[in-house]
N, C-alpha and C positions, 0 to 999 in steps of 0.2 A: 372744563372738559368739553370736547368737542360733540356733539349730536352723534357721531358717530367715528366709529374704529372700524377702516377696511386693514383685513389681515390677508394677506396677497404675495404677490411674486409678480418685479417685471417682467421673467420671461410665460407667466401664466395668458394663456389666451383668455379665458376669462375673467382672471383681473383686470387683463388689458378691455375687455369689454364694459366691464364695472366703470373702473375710473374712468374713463371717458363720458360715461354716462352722468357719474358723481359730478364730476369736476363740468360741464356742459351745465348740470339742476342748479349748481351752483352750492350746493348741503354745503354743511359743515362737518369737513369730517380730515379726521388722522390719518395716515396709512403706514403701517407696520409692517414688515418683510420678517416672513416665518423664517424663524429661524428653531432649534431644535427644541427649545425651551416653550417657543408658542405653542408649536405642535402638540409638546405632551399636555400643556396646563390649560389652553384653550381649544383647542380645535377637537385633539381625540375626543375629551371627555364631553364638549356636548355635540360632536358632529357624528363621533363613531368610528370615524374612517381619516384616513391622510390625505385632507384636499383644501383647494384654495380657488377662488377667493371665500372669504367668509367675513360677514359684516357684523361688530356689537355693537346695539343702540344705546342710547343712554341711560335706560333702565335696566340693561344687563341682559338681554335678550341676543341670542347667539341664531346669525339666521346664513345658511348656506344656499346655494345654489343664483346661479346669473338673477333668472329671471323674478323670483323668492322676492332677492335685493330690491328688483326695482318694483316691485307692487309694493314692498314696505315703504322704501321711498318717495311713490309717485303720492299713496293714498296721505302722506304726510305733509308731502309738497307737492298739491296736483296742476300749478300751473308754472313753467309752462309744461303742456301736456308730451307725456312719451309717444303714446297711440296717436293715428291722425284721428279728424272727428268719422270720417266716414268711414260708411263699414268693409265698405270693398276696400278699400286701402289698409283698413285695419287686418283683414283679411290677408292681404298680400304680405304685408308686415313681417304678419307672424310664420307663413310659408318663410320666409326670407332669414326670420331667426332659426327655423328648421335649418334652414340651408348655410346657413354661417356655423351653428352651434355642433352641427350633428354631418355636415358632406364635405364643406372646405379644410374639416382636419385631417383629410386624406394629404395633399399638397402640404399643409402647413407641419403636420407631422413627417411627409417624406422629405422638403425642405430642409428642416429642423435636422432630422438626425444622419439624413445622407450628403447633407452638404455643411452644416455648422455645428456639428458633433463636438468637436474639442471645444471651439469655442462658447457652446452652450455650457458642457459642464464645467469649465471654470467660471462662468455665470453663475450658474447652482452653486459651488462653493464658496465663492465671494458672498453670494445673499446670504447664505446658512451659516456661515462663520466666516464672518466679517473682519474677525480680531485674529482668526488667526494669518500665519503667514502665508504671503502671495502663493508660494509655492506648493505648499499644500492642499489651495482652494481646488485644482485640477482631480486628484485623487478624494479629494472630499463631494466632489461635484457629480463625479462617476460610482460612488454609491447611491446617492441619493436618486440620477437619472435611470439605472439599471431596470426599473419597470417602469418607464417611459419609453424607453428606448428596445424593451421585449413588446409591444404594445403594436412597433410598427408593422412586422409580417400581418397581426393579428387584424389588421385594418385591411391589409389587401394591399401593402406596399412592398410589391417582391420586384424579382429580375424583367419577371414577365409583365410586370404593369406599369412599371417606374415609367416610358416611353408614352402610355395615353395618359398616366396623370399628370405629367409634365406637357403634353400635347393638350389636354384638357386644362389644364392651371392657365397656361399662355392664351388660350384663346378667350377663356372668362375673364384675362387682364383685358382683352382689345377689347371685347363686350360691355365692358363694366369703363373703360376709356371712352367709349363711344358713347355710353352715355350720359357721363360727365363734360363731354364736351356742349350741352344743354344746360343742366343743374348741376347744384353746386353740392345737393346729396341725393337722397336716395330717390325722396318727393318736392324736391325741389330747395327750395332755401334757405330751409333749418335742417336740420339732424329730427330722426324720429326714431324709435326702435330698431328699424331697418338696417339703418349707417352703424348703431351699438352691434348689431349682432355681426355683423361685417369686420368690420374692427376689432372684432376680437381678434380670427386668423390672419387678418390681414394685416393688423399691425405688430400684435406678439411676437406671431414667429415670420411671418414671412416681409415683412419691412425692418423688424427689431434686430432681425438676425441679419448679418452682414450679406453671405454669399447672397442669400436671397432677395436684401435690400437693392441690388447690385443689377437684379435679373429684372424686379419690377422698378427700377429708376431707369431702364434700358430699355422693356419692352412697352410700359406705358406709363409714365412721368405723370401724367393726367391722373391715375388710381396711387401714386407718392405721394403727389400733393392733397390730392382727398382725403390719406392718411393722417396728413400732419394738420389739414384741416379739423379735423375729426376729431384728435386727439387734445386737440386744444379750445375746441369750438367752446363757448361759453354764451348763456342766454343771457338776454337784461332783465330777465325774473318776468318777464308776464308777455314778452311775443308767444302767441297763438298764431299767426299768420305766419302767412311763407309757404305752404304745400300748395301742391296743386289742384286747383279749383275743381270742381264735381266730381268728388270722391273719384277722380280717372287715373289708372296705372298706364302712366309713361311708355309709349310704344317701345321707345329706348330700353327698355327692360328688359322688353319680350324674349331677347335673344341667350341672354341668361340664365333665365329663368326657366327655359327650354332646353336651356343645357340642365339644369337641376334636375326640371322632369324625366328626361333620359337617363338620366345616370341614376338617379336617387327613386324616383318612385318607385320601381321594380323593387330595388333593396328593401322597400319599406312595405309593399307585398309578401314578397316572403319571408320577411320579419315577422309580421300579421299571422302568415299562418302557422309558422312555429310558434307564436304568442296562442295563438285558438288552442295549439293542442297542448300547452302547458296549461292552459286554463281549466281542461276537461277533467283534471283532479286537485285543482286548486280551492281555495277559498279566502271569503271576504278578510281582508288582512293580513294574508297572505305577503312577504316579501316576493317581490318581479325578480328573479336572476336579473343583473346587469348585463349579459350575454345569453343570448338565447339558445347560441349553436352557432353555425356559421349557412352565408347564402351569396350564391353569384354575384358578380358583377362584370360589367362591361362601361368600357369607359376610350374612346377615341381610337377604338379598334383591338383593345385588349382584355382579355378575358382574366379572371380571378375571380377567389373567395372573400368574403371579409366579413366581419364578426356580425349577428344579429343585434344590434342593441336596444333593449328595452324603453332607454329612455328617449332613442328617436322616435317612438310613438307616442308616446307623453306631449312629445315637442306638438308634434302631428295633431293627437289630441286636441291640445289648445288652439289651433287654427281648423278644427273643423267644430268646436264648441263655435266659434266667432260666425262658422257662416251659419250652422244651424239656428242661429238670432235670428236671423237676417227675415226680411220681410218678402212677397213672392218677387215683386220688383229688382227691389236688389242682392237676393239671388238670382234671378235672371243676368242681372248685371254680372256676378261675379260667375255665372256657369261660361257667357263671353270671353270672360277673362281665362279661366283657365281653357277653353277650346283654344284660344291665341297661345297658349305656351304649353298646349298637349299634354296638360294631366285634369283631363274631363271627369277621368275616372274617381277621383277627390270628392266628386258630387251625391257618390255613393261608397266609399268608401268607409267600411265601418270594422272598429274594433270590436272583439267578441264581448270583452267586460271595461270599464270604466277606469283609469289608473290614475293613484293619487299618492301623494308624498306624504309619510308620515313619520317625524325625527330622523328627517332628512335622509329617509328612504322610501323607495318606489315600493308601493304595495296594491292591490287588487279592492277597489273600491265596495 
Protein backbone atom coordinates (compact mmCIF):
# COMPACT_ATOMS: atom_id res chain seq x y z
CA UNK A 1 0.00 0.00 0.00
CA UNK A 2 1.29 3.28 -0.76
CA UNK A 3 2.06 6.02 2.23
CA UNK A 4 -0.55 7.79 0.86
CA UNK A 5 -4.12 8.06 -1.13
CA UNK A 6 -4.56 11.63 -2.88
CA UNK A 7 -8.53 11.53 -3.66
CA UNK A 8 -8.69 14.54 -6.24
CA UNK A 9 -9.94 15.73 -9.60
CA UNK A 10 -7.71 16.83 -12.63
CA UNK A 11 -9.67 19.69 -13.21
CA UNK A 12 -9.47 20.62 -9.26
CA UNK A 13 -7.18 23.71 -8.72
CA UNK A 14 -6.23 22.48 -5.52
CA UNK A 15 -5.48 18.97 -6.52
CA UNK A 16 -3.61 20.55 -9.07
CA UNK A 17 -1.70 22.32 -6.39
CA UNK A 18 -1.34 19.12 -4.11
CA UNK A 19 0.09 16.79 -6.80
CA UNK A 20 2.63 19.06 -7.85
CA UNK A 21 3.76 19.33 -4.52
CA UNK A 22 3.49 15.27 -3.88
CA UNK A 23 5.05 14.41 -6.95
CA UNK A 24 8.06 17.51 -6.76
CA UNK A 25 8.70 15.65 -2.32
CA UNK A 26 8.79 12.87 -4.14
CA UNK A 27 6.15 10.68 -1.27
CA UNK A 28 4.76 7.74 -2.14
CA UNK A 29 1.48 7.96 -2.88
CA UNK A 30 -1.83 6.76 -5.15
CA UNK A 31 -4.28 9.18 -6.76
CA UNK A 32 -7.93 8.39 -7.12
CA UNK A 33 -10.32 10.50 -9.06
CA UNK A 34 -13.77 10.90 -7.07
CA UNK A 35 -15.94 9.58 -8.38
CA UNK A 36 -19.62 9.02 -6.78
CA UNK A 37 -18.89 6.02 -4.67
CA UNK A 38 -15.71 7.90 -3.05
CA UNK A 39 -17.65 10.80 -2.19
CA UNK A 40 -20.22 8.97 -0.19
CA UNK A 41 -17.81 6.30 1.64
CA UNK A 42 -14.82 8.65 2.00
CA UNK A 43 -15.04 12.04 1.72
CA UNK A 44 -18.65 12.95 3.29
CA UNK A 45 -18.38 10.78 6.21
CA UNK A 46 -15.02 11.97 7.51
CA UNK A 47 -14.80 15.49 5.73
CA UNK A 48 -18.54 16.54 6.12
CA UNK A 49 -18.95 18.35 2.98
CA UNK A 50 -18.21 17.69 -1.02
CA UNK A 51 -14.74 18.62 -1.66
CA UNK A 52 -11.41 17.70 -3.09
CA UNK A 53 -8.48 17.23 -2.69
CA UNK A 54 -8.33 15.06 0.33
CA UNK A 55 -5.36 12.90 1.41
CA UNK A 56 -5.37 9.18 3.44
CA UNK A 57 -2.36 8.31 5.14
CA UNK A 58 -1.37 4.95 5.89
CA UNK A 59 -2.79 4.74 9.16
CA UNK A 60 -6.38 5.67 7.96
CA UNK A 61 -6.28 9.20 8.84
CA UNK A 62 -8.39 11.39 6.40
CA UNK A 63 -6.88 14.96 6.26
CA UNK A 64 -8.45 17.74 3.88
CA UNK A 65 -7.46 21.11 2.94
CA UNK A 66 -4.12 22.28 0.48
CA UNK A 67 -2.15 23.57 3.01
CA UNK A 68 -3.42 20.49 6.10
CA UNK A 69 -1.69 18.10 3.26
CA UNK A 70 1.38 19.68 3.12
CA UNK A 71 2.31 20.19 6.94
CA UNK A 72 1.39 16.45 7.17
CA UNK A 73 3.70 15.76 4.49
CA UNK A 74 6.53 18.16 5.15
CA UNK A 75 6.71 17.17 9.01
CA UNK A 76 7.11 13.47 7.59
CA UNK A 77 9.32 14.29 4.93
CA UNK A 78 11.07 17.53 5.91
CA UNK A 79 13.74 17.65 3.64
CA UNK A 80 13.78 18.79 0.90
CA UNK A 81 12.13 21.78 2.74
CA UNK A 82 8.54 23.59 1.23
CA UNK A 83 9.31 26.94 3.24
CA UNK A 84 12.62 28.88 2.38
CA UNK A 85 14.87 29.13 5.60
CA UNK A 86 14.48 32.77 5.77
CA UNK A 87 11.80 34.43 7.47
CA UNK A 88 11.14 37.37 5.01
CA UNK A 89 10.81 34.99 2.26
CA UNK A 90 8.92 32.60 4.36
CA UNK A 91 6.72 35.57 4.84
CA UNK A 92 6.30 36.44 1.35
CA UNK A 93 5.50 32.70 0.59
CA UNK A 94 2.74 32.59 2.39
CA UNK A 95 1.26 36.29 1.23
CA UNK A 96 1.73 34.39 -2.21
CA UNK A 97 -0.29 31.31 -1.20
CA UNK A 98 -3.04 34.07 -0.13
CA UNK A 99 -2.90 35.13 -3.43
CA UNK A 100 -2.85 31.98 -5.46
CA UNK A 101 -5.46 30.22 -3.08
CA UNK A 102 -7.82 32.95 -2.24
CA UNK A 103 -7.52 36.13 -5.63
CA UNK A 104 -6.42 34.20 -8.82
CA UNK A 105 -9.65 32.24 -8.60
CA UNK A 106 -11.40 35.18 -9.84
CA UNK A 107 -9.60 34.64 -13.58
CA UNK A 108 -9.38 31.07 -13.11
CA UNK A 109 -13.05 30.60 -12.36
CA UNK A 110 -14.11 33.45 -14.97
CA UNK A 111 -11.70 31.40 -17.43
CA UNK A 112 -13.15 28.20 -16.59
CA UNK A 113 -16.68 28.79 -16.92
CA UNK A 114 -17.06 31.71 -19.57
CA UNK A 115 -14.74 30.41 -21.89
CA UNK A 116 -14.38 26.25 -21.39
CA UNK A 117 -17.90 25.59 -20.08
CA UNK A 118 -18.84 22.62 -22.18
CA UNK A 119 -15.76 21.44 -22.36
CA UNK A 120 -15.17 21.20 -18.56
CA UNK A 121 -18.37 19.56 -17.88
CA UNK A 122 -17.63 16.66 -20.05
CA UNK A 123 -14.43 16.58 -17.93
CA UNK A 124 -16.59 16.22 -14.85
CA UNK A 125 -18.39 13.43 -16.33
CA UNK A 126 -15.66 11.49 -17.72
CA UNK A 127 -13.87 11.49 -14.14
CA UNK A 128 -17.31 10.76 -12.09
CA UNK A 129 -18.29 8.04 -14.47
CA UNK A 130 -15.68 6.83 -16.31
CA UNK A 131 -17.72 3.54 -17.34
CA UNK A 132 -20.41 5.07 -18.41
CA UNK A 133 -20.99 6.12 -22.16
CA UNK A 134 -19.04 8.98 -23.91
CA UNK A 135 -22.21 10.56 -24.54
CA UNK A 136 -23.69 10.87 -21.36
CA UNK A 137 -20.46 12.09 -19.60
CA UNK A 138 -21.84 15.88 -20.85
CA UNK A 139 -25.27 15.76 -18.89
CA UNK A 140 -23.57 13.80 -16.17
CA UNK A 141 -20.82 16.60 -16.00
CA UNK A 142 -23.45 19.60 -15.80
CA UNK A 143 -25.06 18.32 -12.66
CA UNK A 144 -22.30 17.89 -10.81
CA UNK A 145 -20.80 21.51 -12.06
CA UNK A 146 -24.18 23.39 -11.32
CA UNK A 147 -22.64 24.83 -7.95
CA UNK A 148 -19.39 25.64 -9.38
CA UNK A 149 -20.66 27.32 -12.09
CA UNK A 150 -23.65 29.42 -9.64
CA UNK A 151 -20.25 30.37 -7.53
CA UNK A 152 -19.18 32.70 -10.48
CA UNK A 153 -21.46 35.90 -10.12
CA UNK A 154 -20.93 35.22 -6.28
CA UNK A 155 -17.10 36.02 -6.70
CA UNK A 156 -17.59 39.15 -8.61
CA UNK A 157 -17.49 37.73 -12.18
CA UNK A 158 -20.30 39.74 -13.94
CA UNK A 159 -20.81 41.90 -17.34
CA UNK A 160 -19.44 44.71 -15.46
CA UNK A 161 -16.04 43.24 -14.33
CA UNK A 162 -15.27 40.37 -16.88
CA UNK A 163 -13.16 43.46 -18.91
CA UNK A 164 -10.67 44.38 -15.63
CA UNK A 165 -10.35 40.91 -14.64
CA UNK A 166 -9.37 39.86 -18.02
CA UNK A 167 -7.35 43.26 -18.18
CA UNK A 168 -6.02 42.34 -14.68
CA UNK A 169 -5.24 38.42 -15.50
CA UNK A 170 -3.08 39.57 -18.82
CA UNK A 171 -1.02 41.89 -17.10
CA UNK A 172 -0.18 39.56 -14.02
CA UNK A 173 0.83 37.06 -17.10
CA UNK A 174 3.51 39.94 -18.41
CA UNK A 175 4.42 40.43 -14.55
CA UNK A 176 4.83 36.90 -13.62
CA UNK A 177 6.77 36.54 -17.41
CA UNK A 178 9.09 39.09 -16.58
CA UNK A 179 10.07 37.71 -13.88
CA UNK A 180 10.77 34.25 -15.03
CA UNK A 181 12.80 35.66 -17.66
CA UNK A 182 15.52 35.69 -14.39
CA UNK A 183 14.41 32.50 -12.25
CA UNK A 184 13.24 29.48 -13.05
CA UNK A 185 10.52 29.77 -9.99
CA UNK A 186 9.26 31.77 -7.69
CA UNK A 187 12.77 32.26 -5.51
CA UNK A 188 14.92 31.21 -7.76
CA UNK A 189 15.86 27.52 -8.71
CA UNK A 190 13.78 25.08 -7.05
CA UNK A 191 9.96 25.23 -6.36
CA UNK A 192 8.88 26.38 -2.74
CA UNK A 193 5.38 26.91 -1.59
CA UNK A 194 5.14 30.01 -3.58
CA UNK A 195 5.22 28.17 -7.29
CA UNK A 196 2.48 25.19 -5.30
CA UNK A 197 0.27 27.86 -4.54
CA UNK A 198 0.58 29.43 -8.09
CA UNK A 199 -0.08 26.33 -9.77
CA UNK A 200 -2.88 25.60 -8.55
CA UNK A 201 -4.95 28.42 -10.83
CA UNK A 202 -2.54 28.41 -13.05
CA UNK A 203 -2.38 25.15 -14.10
CA UNK A 204 -5.94 23.57 -13.22
CA UNK A 205 -7.99 25.78 -14.97
CA UNK A 206 -6.34 28.28 -16.71
CA UNK A 207 -3.28 26.19 -18.67
CA UNK A 208 -5.53 22.75 -18.24
CA UNK A 209 -8.45 24.32 -19.86
CA UNK A 210 -7.94 24.76 -23.51
CA UNK A 211 -9.55 28.18 -24.47
CA UNK A 212 -7.33 29.49 -21.75
CA UNK A 213 -4.19 27.35 -22.41
CA UNK A 214 -4.44 29.05 -25.86
CA UNK A 215 -4.58 32.86 -24.15
CA UNK A 216 -1.49 32.09 -21.88
CA UNK A 217 0.64 30.10 -24.66
CA UNK A 218 0.04 33.45 -26.59
CA UNK A 219 0.30 36.26 -24.25
CA UNK A 220 3.35 34.76 -22.24
CA UNK A 221 4.89 31.21 -23.20
CA UNK A 222 7.61 32.15 -20.45
CA UNK A 223 4.47 31.49 -17.44
CA UNK A 224 3.44 27.87 -19.94
CA UNK A 225 6.62 26.72 -19.55
CA UNK A 226 6.73 27.54 -15.81
CA UNK A 227 3.52 25.50 -15.75
CA UNK A 228 4.88 22.46 -17.26
CA UNK A 229 7.96 23.17 -15.31
CA UNK A 230 6.23 23.00 -12.11
CA UNK A 231 4.10 20.35 -12.75
CA UNK A 232 6.63 18.01 -13.33
CA UNK A 233 9.40 19.42 -11.21
CA UNK A 234 10.88 16.57 -9.12
CA UNK A 235 13.64 16.90 -6.15
CA UNK A 236 16.69 14.51 -5.73
CA UNK A 237 15.48 14.08 -2.14
CA UNK A 238 17.85 16.36 -0.06
CA UNK A 239 18.63 19.85 -2.38
CA UNK A 240 18.13 22.56 0.15
CA UNK A 241 19.94 25.00 -2.15
CA UNK A 242 18.70 26.89 -5.08
CA UNK A 243 16.76 30.17 -3.36
CA UNK A 244 17.90 33.32 -3.36
CA UNK A 245 20.66 34.17 -1.04
CA UNK A 246 19.74 36.69 2.12
CA UNK A 247 16.48 35.89 2.73
CA UNK A 248 15.70 38.90 -0.44
CA UNK A 249 12.32 39.07 -2.38
CA UNK A 250 13.22 39.36 -5.95
CA UNK A 251 12.57 43.03 -7.20
CA UNK A 252 10.97 40.92 -10.23
CA UNK A 253 8.09 40.30 -7.87
CA UNK A 254 7.38 43.60 -6.79
CA UNK A 255 5.13 44.26 -9.71
CA UNK A 256 2.65 41.55 -8.86
CA UNK A 257 2.54 41.48 -5.92
CA UNK A 258 1.33 45.14 -5.97
CA UNK A 259 -1.15 44.20 -8.20
CA UNK A 260 -2.29 41.61 -5.21
CA UNK A 261 -2.15 44.62 -2.74
CA UNK A 262 -4.46 46.60 -4.88
CA UNK A 263 -6.84 44.51 -5.73
CA UNK A 264 -7.04 42.11 -2.77
CA UNK A 265 -5.99 43.94 0.43
CA UNK A 266 -9.16 46.16 0.57
CA UNK A 267 -11.26 42.93 0.09
CA UNK A 268 -9.57 41.53 2.82
CA UNK A 269 -10.45 44.82 5.15
CA UNK A 270 -13.63 44.61 4.75
CA UNK A 271 -13.88 41.21 5.15
CA UNK A 272 -12.20 42.05 8.70
CA UNK A 273 -14.80 44.09 9.40
CA UNK A 274 -17.79 42.06 8.72
CA UNK A 275 -15.60 39.30 10.57
CA UNK A 276 -15.41 41.86 13.86
CA UNK A 277 -19.09 42.22 13.84
CA UNK A 278 -19.92 38.46 13.55
CA UNK A 279 -17.73 37.96 16.23
CA UNK A 280 -19.41 40.41 18.84
CA UNK A 281 -21.99 37.43 19.46
CA UNK A 282 -20.02 34.71 18.62
CA UNK A 283 -18.11 32.24 20.77
CA UNK A 284 -14.90 30.00 21.32
CA UNK A 285 -15.95 27.04 18.83
CA UNK A 286 -17.99 28.58 17.24
CA UNK A 287 -18.37 27.67 13.28
CA UNK A 288 -16.93 30.98 10.82
CA UNK A 289 -19.84 31.08 7.94
CA UNK A 290 -17.70 30.41 4.83
CA UNK A 291 -19.21 33.80 3.52
CA UNK A 292 -19.49 36.59 5.44
CA UNK A 293 -21.84 38.90 3.30
CA UNK A 294 -20.56 40.46 0.43
CA UNK A 295 -17.87 43.62 -0.15
CA UNK A 296 -16.37 45.86 -3.20
CA UNK A 297 -14.04 45.50 -5.29
CA UNK A 298 -12.11 47.27 -7.94
CA UNK A 299 -9.89 45.58 -10.17
CA UNK A 300 -8.34 47.61 -13.75
CA UNK A 301 -10.88 50.10 -13.76
CA UNK A 302 -14.13 48.09 -12.77
CA UNK A 303 -16.14 48.22 -9.96
CA UNK A 304 -18.09 44.98 -8.24
CA UNK A 305 -19.29 42.99 -5.34
CA UNK A 306 -17.81 39.62 -4.39
CA UNK A 307 -18.33 37.30 -1.64
CA UNK A 308 -16.55 37.97 1.90
CA UNK A 309 -14.83 34.89 2.52
CA UNK A 310 -13.75 33.56 5.86
CA UNK A 311 -11.20 31.58 4.95
CA UNK A 312 -9.07 34.30 3.06
CA UNK A 313 -8.47 35.36 6.58
CA UNK A 314 -7.31 32.06 7.82
CA UNK A 315 -4.99 32.24 4.77
CA UNK A 316 -3.87 35.97 5.93
CA UNK A 317 -3.72 34.63 9.31
CA UNK A 318 -1.02 32.30 8.76
CA UNK A 319 1.34 34.89 7.08
CA UNK A 320 0.82 37.41 9.77
CA UNK A 321 1.47 34.57 12.60
CA UNK A 322 5.06 34.21 10.27
CA UNK A 323 5.95 37.80 10.76
CA UNK A 324 4.85 38.23 14.27
CA UNK A 325 8.00 35.59 14.95
CA UNK A 326 10.02 37.62 13.41
CA UNK A 327 12.85 39.48 15.27
CA UNK A 328 13.08 43.60 15.40
CA UNK A 329 15.55 43.20 12.43
CA UNK A 330 13.75 41.28 10.23
CA UNK A 331 10.73 42.93 10.65
CA UNK A 332 12.35 45.89 9.64
CA UNK A 333 13.29 43.96 6.82
CA UNK A 334 9.96 42.71 5.90
CA UNK A 335 8.07 46.25 6.91
CA UNK A 336 10.68 47.22 3.46
CA UNK A 337 9.23 44.68 1.74
CA UNK A 338 5.89 45.22 2.00
CA UNK A 339 6.38 49.55 1.62
CA UNK A 340 7.81 48.25 -2.05
CA UNK A 341 4.45 46.38 -2.94
CA UNK A 342 2.13 48.94 -1.00
CA UNK A 343 0.44 46.93 1.66
CA UNK A 344 2.35 48.52 4.75
CA UNK A 345 -0.71 48.43 6.30
CA UNK A 346 -0.31 44.21 6.89
CA UNK A 347 2.15 45.49 9.72
CA UNK A 348 -0.79 46.34 11.82
CA UNK A 349 -3.27 44.56 10.63
CA UNK A 350 -5.17 42.56 13.05
CA UNK A 351 -8.02 40.15 13.21
CA UNK A 352 -10.61 40.60 16.04
CA UNK A 353 -10.31 36.85 17.42
CA UNK A 354 -8.07 33.92 16.33
CA UNK A 355 -9.35 31.20 13.65
CA UNK A 356 -8.71 27.61 13.60
CA UNK A 357 -9.80 24.40 11.79
CA UNK A 358 -11.54 21.84 13.48
CA UNK A 359 -12.92 18.43 11.51
CA UNK A 360 -12.17 20.36 8.64
CA UNK A 361 -14.07 23.37 9.57
CA UNK A 362 -13.20 26.97 10.29
CA UNK A 363 -14.21 27.82 13.86
CA UNK A 364 -13.33 30.83 16.31
CA UNK A 365 -10.47 29.88 18.39
Amino acid sequence: MSDYILYGSQASLFTGKVRAYMNWKGVDFEERAVNETIMKTVILPHVGWAVVPVIQTKDGRIIQDSWDIMTEIEAASPVPPLMPDGPVQRFASLLIQLYGDQWLTLPAMHYRWNYNEEWVLTQFGQSAAPDAPAEQHYSIGKKIGERFRAMVPMLGVTESTIAGIESSYEAFLSEFSAHLEHYDFVFGARPSLADFALCGPLYAHLYRDPASREIMERVAPRVAQWVRRIISAQSNGGDTAGLVAGDVIPDSLFALLRRHSAEHLPVLEATNDLFTAWCETAASGDAVPRMLGTVPFHVDGCDGQTIARSFSLFRLQAALDSLATMSASERAQAEAFLKDINAQSLMSFKLPRRLERKNCKLCLA
